[in-house]
N, C-alpha and C positions, 0 to 999 in steps of 0.2 A: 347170664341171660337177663335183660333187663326187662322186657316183657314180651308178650304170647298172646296172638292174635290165631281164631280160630279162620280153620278155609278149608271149605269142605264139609262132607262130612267126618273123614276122617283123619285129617291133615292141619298142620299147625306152621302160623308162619311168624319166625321166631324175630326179636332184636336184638341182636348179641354186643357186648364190647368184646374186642380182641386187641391184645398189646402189639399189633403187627399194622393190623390192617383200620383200626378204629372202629364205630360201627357198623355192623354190617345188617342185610336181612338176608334172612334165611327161609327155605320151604322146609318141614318136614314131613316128609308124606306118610302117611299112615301113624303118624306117631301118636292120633286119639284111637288107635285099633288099644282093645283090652292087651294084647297078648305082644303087644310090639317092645323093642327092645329101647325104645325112644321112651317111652311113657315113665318108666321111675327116671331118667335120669336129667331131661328136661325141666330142672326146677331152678325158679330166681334165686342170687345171692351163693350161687354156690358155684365152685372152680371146674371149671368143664373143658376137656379136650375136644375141640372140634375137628372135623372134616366137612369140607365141604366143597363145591366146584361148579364152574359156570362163568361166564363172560359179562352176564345180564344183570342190572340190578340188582335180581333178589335169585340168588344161590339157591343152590340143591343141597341139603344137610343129607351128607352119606355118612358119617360115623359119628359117634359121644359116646365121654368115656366122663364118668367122675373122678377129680383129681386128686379129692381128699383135699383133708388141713384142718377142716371147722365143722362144725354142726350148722344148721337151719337155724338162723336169731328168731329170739320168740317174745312176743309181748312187745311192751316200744319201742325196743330193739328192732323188731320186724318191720313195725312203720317206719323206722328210721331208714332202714333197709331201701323199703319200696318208695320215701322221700328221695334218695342218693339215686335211685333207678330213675326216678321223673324227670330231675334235674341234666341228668345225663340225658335222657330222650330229649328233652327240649334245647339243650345248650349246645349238642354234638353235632354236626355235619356226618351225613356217610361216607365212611372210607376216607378219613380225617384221622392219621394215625395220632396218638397221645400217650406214650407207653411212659410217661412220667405222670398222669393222670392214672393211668391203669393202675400203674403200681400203688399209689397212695388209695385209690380204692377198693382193692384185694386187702389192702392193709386194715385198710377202717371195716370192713364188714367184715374182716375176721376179730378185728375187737370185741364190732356190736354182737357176734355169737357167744363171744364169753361174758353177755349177759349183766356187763357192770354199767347198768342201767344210771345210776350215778354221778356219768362220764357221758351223756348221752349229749346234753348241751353242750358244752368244751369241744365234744370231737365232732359235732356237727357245724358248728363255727368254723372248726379246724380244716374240714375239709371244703365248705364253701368258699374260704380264705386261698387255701392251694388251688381248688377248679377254677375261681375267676383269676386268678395268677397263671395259671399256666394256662387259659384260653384267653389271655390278651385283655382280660376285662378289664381289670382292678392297676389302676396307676399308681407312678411310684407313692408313697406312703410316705417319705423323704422332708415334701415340697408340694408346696401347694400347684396344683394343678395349672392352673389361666396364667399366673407367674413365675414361676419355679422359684418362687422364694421360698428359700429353707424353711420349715416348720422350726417350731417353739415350743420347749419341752412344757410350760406353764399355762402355754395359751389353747383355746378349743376353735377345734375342727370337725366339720362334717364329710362326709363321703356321700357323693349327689351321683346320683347316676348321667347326668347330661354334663356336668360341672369337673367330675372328679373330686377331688383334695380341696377342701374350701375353709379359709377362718370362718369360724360360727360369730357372727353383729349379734350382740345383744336384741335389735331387732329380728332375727334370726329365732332367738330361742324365747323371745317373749308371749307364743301362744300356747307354749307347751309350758310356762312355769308359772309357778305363784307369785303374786306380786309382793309378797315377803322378802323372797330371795333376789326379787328383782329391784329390790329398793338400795341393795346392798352391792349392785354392779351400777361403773361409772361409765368405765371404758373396756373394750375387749383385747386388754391389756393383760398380761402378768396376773392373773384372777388363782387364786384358793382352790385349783380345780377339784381337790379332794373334797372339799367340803361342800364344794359347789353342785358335785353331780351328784352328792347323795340326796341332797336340798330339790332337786330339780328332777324334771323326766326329760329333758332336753336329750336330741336325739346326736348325740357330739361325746366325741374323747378326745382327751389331751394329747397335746404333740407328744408327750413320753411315751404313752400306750403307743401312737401310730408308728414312730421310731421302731419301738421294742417289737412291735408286728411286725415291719419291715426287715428288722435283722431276724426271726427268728425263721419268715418264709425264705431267706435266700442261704440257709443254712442247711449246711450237709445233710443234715438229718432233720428235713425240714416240718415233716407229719412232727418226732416227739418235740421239736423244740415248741411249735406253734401250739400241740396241744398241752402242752404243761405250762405254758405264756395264756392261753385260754382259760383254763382250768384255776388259776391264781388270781384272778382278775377277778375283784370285789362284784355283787351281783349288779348296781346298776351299772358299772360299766358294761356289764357282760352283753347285758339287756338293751343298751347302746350299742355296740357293736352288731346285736342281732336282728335289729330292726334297721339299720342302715347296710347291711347286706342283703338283707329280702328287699330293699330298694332297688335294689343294683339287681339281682338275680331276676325278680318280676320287669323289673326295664327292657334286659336282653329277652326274659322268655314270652315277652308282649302279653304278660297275663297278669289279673291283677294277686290273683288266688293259686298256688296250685293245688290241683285232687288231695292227693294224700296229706298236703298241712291243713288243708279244710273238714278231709276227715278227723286228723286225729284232733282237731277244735270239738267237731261235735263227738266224738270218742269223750273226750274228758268232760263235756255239758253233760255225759248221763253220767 
C-alpha cells in the first residue's frame, strides 16, 4: 500500500502497487470500524494479498491477507519507506503494469526493514537509478544525449533533465566552484576528474562512473550490482549523483520539493 485516504466515516480508500495490474485504487468499506478484519492488516511497506473487484476506476477491496517476509522499517528507514511510496504516487500512471519496478521495490523495502541505516543513501540512489530506467526517464548513460557521441571515461558530464547526457563547459561548472580550481582548468578536455570533483561542488561525474552506472543497471542482477557500484563511490561523487537525479525526478514530478524529503530536512533541523 502506498497510501490511505480516509472516506467516510468508516471507510478507506486505499493506493496499492500490484506486480500484475500497476497502481490501482481501492475502496475499503468499513476498514476504520474498531473490530474490522481490514484495520490491522492495511498498513504501508508491507506485502499484502489483495482481493478485489469492479470495472470502475476505484475497486471494491473484498479480501487482505499479510504475506510475511519483513518487519515495519523504523526510524530513516521508515522515511525512506514513505519517500519510495511518493515517488511511486507521483511518477506511476494507473493500471500501468511495472512487475520489474515492483520487484526491485519489494526488494529495497525489505532491505530498509533490516534497519542498516548505513546503506540508506547507496540504496536510495540505487533505486531512483532503476525507477527512472525502467519508467523511460533516464537516457542512455553511454553517449551524450543531443549527439550520441560516445562519452569519455576522463571527461565530466551532467544529466539535465530537458538535455539528457551533456559534457559539463567549464562555463558550466564555473558558479558552483571556487576560483582556485578554476584557475587550474584550460579546456573540458582529459581534466584530473579525481582530483577535480573533490576540489569542486560541481554538479557532474566522469564518463567512467556514467559507463560503470550503465553497465551495472543493465545487468542480471541489476538492484545488487548498482547498489554496490553506489555504495563505492567516493562521497562527493555520491552527492553528484544525488543532486542531479532529484533534478530529473522533480522535472517529471512537476514539483520543486517533495512532502517526505522536506520533512525529513526539517526532521534533521531539530
Amino acid at each position: 500500500m502506498l497510501h490511505r485516504y480516509p472516506w467516510s466515516e468508516s471507510s478507506l480508500v486505499l493506493d496499492v502497487f500490484t506486480r500484475h495490474q500497476g497502481r490501482v485504487v481501492l475502496v475499503a468499506k468499513g476498514a476504520k470500524r474498531p473490530h474490522s478484519n481490514f484495520r490491522p492488516i492495511l498498513m504501508p511497506l508491507q506485502p499484502l494479498s489483495l482481493g478485489f473487484s469492479g470495472e470502475q476506476e476505484v475497486r471494491n477491496l473484498s479480501s487482505a491477507e499479510w504475506s510475511g517476509g519483513h518487519v515495519m522499517p523504523q526510524g530513516e528507514s521508515l522515511l525512506s519507506g514513505f519517500y519510495l511510496n511518493e515517488l511511486l504516487l507521483k511518477l506511476l500512471a494507473r493500471e500501468d503494469p511495472h512487475p520489474e519496478l515492483f520487484d526491485v521495490y519489494k526488494d529495497v523495502v525489505k532491505i530498509l526493514s533490516g534497519g542498516f541505516e548505513q546503506t540508506l543513501g547507496p540504496l536510495l540512489r540505487t533505486f531512483e537509478l532503476l525507477m527512472l530506467s525502467y519508467l523511460g526517464h533516464l537516457p542512455n548513460l553511454t553517449c551524450q544525449t543531443a549527439t550520441l557521441e560516445p562519452i569519455k571515461e576522463l571527461e565530466l558530464y551532467r544529466l539535465m533533465p530537458e538535455v539528457g547526457l551533456a559534457q559539463a563547459m567549464v562555463k558550466d561548472i564555473m558558479a558552483t566552484t571556487d576560483s582556485s580550481a578554476l584557475r587550474e582548468v584550460t579546456e573540458p578536455v582529459a581534466w584530473d576528474t579525481q582530483s577535480f570533483a573533490h576540489r569542486s561542488k560541481t554538479q557532474t561525474l566522469s564518463g567512467r562512473h556514467w559507463m560503470a552506472l550503465s553497465k551495472a543497471l543493465q545487468s542480471p542482477n541489476a538492484l545488487t550490482s548498482t547498489l554496490r557500484l553506489c555504495a563505492e563511490m567516493d562521497a562527493p561523487s555520491r552527492q553528484a549523483l544525488q543532486s542531479q537525479l532529484r533534478q530529473v525526478i522533480h522535472f517529471h514530478c512537476g514539483l520543486d520539493t517533495l512532502k517526505t524529503r522536506q520533512f525529513m530536512i526539517d526532521i534533521q533541523a531539530l
